[in-house]
TIFI-382781 format. One line per 3 residues: number of its first residue (from 1); for each residue z, x, y of N, C-alpha, C. Coordinates in nm, 4 decimals. Layout:
<atoms>
NUM	Z X Y Z X Y Z X Y ~ ...
</atoms>
This chain:
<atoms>
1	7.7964 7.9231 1.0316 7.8431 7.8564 0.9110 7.7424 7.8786 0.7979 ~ 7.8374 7.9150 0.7003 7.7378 7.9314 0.5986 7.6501 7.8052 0.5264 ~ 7.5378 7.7612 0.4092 7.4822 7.6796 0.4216 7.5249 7.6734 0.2821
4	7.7158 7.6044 0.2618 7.6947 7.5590 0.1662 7.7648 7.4452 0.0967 ~ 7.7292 7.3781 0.2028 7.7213 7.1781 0.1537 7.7882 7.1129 0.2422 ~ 7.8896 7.2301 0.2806 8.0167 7.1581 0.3661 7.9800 7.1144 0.5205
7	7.9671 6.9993 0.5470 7.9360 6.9960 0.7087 8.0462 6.9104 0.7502 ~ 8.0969 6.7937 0.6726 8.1427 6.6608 0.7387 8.2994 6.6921 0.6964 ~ 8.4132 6.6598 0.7556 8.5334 6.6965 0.7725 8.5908 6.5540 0.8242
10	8.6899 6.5174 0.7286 8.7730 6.3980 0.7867 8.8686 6.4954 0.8113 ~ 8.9461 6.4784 0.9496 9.0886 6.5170 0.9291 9.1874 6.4134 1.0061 ~ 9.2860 6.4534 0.9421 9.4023 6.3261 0.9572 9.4993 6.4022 1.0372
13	9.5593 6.3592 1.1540 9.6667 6.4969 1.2201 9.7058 6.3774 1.3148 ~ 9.8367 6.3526 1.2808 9.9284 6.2934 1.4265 9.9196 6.3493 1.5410 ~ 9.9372 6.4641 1.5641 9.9561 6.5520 1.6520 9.7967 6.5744 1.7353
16	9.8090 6.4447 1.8699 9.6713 6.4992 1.9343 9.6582 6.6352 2.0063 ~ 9.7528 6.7137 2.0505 9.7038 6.8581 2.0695 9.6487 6.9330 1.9466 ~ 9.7132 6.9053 1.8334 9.6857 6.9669 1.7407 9.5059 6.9370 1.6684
19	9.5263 6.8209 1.7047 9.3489 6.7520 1.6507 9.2460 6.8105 1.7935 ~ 9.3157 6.8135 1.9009 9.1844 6.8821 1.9784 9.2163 7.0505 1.9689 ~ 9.2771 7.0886 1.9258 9.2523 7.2382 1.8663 9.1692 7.2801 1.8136
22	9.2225 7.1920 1.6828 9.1427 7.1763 1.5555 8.9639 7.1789 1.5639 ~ 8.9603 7.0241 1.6319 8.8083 7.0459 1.6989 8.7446 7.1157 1.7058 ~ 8.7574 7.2104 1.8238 8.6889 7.3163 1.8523 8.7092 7.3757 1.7737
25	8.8047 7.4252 1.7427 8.7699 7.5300 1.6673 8.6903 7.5276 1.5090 ~ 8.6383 7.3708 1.4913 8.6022 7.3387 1.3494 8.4048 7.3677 1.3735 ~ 8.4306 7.2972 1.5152 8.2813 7.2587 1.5793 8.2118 7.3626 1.6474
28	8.3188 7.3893 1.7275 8.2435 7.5452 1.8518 8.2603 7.6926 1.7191 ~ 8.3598 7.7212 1.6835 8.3472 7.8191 1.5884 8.2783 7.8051 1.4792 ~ 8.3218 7.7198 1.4107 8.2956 7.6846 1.2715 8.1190 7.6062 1.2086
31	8.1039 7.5362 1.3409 7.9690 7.4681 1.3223 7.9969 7.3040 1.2347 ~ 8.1093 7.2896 1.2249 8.1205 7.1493 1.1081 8.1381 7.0674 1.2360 ~ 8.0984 6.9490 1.1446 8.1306 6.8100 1.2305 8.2698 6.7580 1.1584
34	8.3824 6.7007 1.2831 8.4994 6.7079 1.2433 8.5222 6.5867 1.2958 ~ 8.5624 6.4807 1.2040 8.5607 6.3514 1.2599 8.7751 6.3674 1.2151 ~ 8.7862 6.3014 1.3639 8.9581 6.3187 1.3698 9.0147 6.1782 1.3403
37	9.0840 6.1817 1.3059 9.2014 6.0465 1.2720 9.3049 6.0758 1.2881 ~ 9.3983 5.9574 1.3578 9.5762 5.9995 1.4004 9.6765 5.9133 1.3155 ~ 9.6220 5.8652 1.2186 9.6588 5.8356 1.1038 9.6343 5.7971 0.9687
40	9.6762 5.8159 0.8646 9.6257 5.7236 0.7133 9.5585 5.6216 0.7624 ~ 9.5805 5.5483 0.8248 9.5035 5.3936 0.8437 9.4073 5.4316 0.9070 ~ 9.3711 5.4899 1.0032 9.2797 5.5156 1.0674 9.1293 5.5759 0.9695
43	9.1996 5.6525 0.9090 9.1369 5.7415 0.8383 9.0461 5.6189 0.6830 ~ 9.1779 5.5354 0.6600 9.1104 5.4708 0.5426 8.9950 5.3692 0.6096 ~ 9.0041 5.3038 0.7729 8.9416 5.2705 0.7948 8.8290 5.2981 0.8240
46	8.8088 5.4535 0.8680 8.6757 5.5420 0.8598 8.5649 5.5208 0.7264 ~ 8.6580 5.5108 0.6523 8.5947 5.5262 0.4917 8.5232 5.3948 0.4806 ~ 8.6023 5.3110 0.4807 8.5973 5.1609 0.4895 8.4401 5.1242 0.5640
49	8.4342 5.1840 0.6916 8.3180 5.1854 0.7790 8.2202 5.2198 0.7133 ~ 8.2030 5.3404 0.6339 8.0829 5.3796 0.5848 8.0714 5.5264 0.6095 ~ 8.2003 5.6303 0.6590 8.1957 5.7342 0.6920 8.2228 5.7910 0.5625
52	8.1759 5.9285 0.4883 8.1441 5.9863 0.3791 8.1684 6.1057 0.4379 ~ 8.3024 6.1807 0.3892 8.3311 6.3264 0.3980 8.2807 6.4144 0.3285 ~ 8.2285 6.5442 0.3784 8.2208 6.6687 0.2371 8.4099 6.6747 0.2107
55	8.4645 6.6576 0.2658 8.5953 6.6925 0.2547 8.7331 6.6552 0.3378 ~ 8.8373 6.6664 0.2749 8.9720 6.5568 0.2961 9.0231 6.7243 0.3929 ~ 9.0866 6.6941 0.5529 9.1760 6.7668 0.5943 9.3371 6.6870 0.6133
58	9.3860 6.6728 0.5883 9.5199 6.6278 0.5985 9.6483 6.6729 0.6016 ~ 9.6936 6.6442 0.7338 9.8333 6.6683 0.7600 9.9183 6.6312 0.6977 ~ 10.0185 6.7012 0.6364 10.1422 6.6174 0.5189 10.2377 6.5406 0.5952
61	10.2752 6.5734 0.6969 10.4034 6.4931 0.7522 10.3304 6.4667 0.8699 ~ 10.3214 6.3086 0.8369 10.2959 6.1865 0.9671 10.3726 6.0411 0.9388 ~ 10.4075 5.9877 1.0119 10.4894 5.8747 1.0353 10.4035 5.7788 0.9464
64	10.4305 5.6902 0.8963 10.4234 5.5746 0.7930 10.3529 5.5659 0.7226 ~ 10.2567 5.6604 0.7139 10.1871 5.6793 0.5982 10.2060 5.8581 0.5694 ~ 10.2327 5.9276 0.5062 10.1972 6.0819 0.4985 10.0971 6.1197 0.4362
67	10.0517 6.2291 0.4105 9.9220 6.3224 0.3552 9.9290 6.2830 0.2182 ~ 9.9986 6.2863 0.1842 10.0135 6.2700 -0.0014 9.9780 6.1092 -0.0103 ~ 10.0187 6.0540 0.0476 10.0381 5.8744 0.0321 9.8397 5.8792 0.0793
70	9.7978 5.9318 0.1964 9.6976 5.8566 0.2688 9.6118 5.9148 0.1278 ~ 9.5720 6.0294 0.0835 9.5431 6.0340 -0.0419 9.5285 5.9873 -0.1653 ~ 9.6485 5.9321 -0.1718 9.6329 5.8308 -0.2980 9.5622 5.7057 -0.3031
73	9.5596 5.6917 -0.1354 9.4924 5.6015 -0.0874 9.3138 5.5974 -0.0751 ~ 9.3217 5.6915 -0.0049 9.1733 5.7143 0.0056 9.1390 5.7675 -0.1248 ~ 9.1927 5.8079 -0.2208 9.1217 5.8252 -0.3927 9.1016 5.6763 -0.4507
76	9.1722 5.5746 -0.3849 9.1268 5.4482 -0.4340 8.9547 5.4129 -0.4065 ~ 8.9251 5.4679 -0.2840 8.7843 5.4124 -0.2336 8.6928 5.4875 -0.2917 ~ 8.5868 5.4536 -0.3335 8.4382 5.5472 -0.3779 8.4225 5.6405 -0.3451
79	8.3798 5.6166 -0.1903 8.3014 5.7171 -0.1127 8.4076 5.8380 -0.1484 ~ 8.5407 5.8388 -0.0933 8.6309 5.9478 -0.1045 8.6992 5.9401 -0.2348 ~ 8.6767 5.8962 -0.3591 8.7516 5.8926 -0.5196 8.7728 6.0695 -0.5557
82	8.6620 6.1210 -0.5219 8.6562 6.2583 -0.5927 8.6264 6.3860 -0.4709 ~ 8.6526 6.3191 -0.3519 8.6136 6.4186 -0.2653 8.7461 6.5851 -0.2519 ~ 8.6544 6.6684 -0.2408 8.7671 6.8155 -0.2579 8.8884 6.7584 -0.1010
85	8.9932 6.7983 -0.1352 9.1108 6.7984 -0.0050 9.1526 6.9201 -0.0119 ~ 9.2237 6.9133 0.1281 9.2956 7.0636 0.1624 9.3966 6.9748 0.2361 ~ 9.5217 7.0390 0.2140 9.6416 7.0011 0.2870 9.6970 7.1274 0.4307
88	9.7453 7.0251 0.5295 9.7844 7.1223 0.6216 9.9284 7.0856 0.6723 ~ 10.0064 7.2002 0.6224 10.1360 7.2200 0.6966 10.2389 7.3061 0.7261 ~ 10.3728 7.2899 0.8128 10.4137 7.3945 0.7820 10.5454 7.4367 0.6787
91	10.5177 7.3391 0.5841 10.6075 7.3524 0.4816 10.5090 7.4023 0.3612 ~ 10.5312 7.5539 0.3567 10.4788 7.6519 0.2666 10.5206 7.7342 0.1780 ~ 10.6911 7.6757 0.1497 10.7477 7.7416 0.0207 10.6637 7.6702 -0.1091
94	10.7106 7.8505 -0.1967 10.6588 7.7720 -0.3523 10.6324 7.6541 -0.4168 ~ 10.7114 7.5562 -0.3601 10.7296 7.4640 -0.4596 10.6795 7.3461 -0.4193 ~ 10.6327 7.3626 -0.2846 10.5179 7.3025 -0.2332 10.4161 7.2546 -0.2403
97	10.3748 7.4373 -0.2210 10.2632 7.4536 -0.2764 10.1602 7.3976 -0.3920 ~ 10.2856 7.4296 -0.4981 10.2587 7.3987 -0.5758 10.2384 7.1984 -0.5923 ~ 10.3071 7.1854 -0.5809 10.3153 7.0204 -0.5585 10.1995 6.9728 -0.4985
100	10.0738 7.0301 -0.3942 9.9870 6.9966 -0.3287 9.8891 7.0363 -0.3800 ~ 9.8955 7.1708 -0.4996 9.7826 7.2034 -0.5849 9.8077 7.0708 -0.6990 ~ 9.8797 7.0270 -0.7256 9.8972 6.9382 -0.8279 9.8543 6.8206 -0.7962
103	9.8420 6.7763 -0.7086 9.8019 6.6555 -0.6053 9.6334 6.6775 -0.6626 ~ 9.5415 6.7556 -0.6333 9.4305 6.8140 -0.6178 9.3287 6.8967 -0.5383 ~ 9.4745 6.9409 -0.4303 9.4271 7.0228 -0.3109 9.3568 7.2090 -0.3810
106	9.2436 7.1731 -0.3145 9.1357 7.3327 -0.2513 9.2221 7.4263 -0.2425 ~ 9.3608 7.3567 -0.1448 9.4440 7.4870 -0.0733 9.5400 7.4496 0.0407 ~ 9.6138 7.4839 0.0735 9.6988 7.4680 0.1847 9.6539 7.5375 0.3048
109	9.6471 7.4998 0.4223 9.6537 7.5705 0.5404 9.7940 7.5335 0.6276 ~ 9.8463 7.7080 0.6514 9.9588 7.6885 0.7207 9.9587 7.6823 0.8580 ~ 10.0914 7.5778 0.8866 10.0734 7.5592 1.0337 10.1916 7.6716 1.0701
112	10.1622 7.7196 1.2087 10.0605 7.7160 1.3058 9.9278 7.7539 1.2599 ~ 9.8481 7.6758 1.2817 9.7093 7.7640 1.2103 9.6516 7.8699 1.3112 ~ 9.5506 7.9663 1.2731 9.5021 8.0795 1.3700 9.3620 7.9905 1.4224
115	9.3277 7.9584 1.5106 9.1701 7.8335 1.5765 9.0590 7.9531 1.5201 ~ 9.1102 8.0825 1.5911 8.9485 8.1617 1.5182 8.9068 8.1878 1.3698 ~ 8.9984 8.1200 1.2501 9.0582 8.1536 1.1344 9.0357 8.0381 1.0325
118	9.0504 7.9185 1.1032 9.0678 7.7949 1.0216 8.9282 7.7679 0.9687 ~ 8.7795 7.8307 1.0774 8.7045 7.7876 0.9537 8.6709 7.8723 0.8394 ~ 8.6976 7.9719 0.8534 8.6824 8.0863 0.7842 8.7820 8.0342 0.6602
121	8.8639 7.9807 0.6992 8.9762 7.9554 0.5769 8.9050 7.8384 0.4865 ~ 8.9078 7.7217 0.5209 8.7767 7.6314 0.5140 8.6758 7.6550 0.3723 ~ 8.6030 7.7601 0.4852 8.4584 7.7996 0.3809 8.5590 7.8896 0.2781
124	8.6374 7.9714 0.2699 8.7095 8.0466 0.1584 8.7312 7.9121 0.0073 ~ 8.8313 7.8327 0.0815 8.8681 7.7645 0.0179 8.7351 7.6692 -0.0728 ~ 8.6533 7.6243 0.0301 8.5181 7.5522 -0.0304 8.4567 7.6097 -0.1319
127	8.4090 7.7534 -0.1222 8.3336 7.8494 -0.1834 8.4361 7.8538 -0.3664 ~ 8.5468 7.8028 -0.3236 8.6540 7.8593 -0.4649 8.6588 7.7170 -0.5143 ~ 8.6346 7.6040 -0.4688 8.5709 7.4845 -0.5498 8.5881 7.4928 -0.7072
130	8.4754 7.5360 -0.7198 8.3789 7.4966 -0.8159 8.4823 7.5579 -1.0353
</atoms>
């Protein structure tokens, strides 16, 4: 991993196969620490705790809260007000897209994601920040 800022990773993913994928492949490939949540609530309660992301991973479609909503949410709290997000799903037409760059997303990652790929996608997206 390259050395540049990014270590700490909230991600939000209903889907527990999908969050122990993710894992490894964030931690064993990637080198980040990837703290998982299986929902908005979970996730706002992380924040709540005192947990401080370099960055928002979030799944768009989850049951009672979604990616867009847990967002608006977690932009209410400090710690996460201004933190960079990336959205993950597999709804990747145009108009989407676009809708999730408008939100304030880094970038979309499509599902299925590639495990040897996602951090590489990650640091792409991080590096184009600024």
């Amino acid at each position: 991993m390259a050395d540049n800022g990014l270590k700490h990773i909230l991600y939000v993913e209903d889907d527990a196969d999908i969050r122990t994928v993710a894992k490894i492949s964030f931690e064993i490939v990637g080198g980040f620490e990837l703290n998982c949540c299986a929902s908005g609530m979970e996730a706002l309660q992380q924040i709540r705790n005192g947990y401080v992301p370099d960055l928002l991973l979030l799944d768009v479609m989850m049951p009672v809260m979604d990616g867009p909503t847990t967002l608006s949410e977690l932009r209410k709290l400090a710690p996460t007000a201004n933190t960079p997000i990336v959205f993950m799903t597999a709804k990747v037409q145009s108009v989407e897209l676009e809708y999730y760059r408008n939100l304030g997303a880094l970038g979309v990652i499509a599902k299925p994601f590639d495990p040897m790929e996602l951090s590489a996608q990650i640091n792409e997206m991080w590096a184009r920040r600024q």
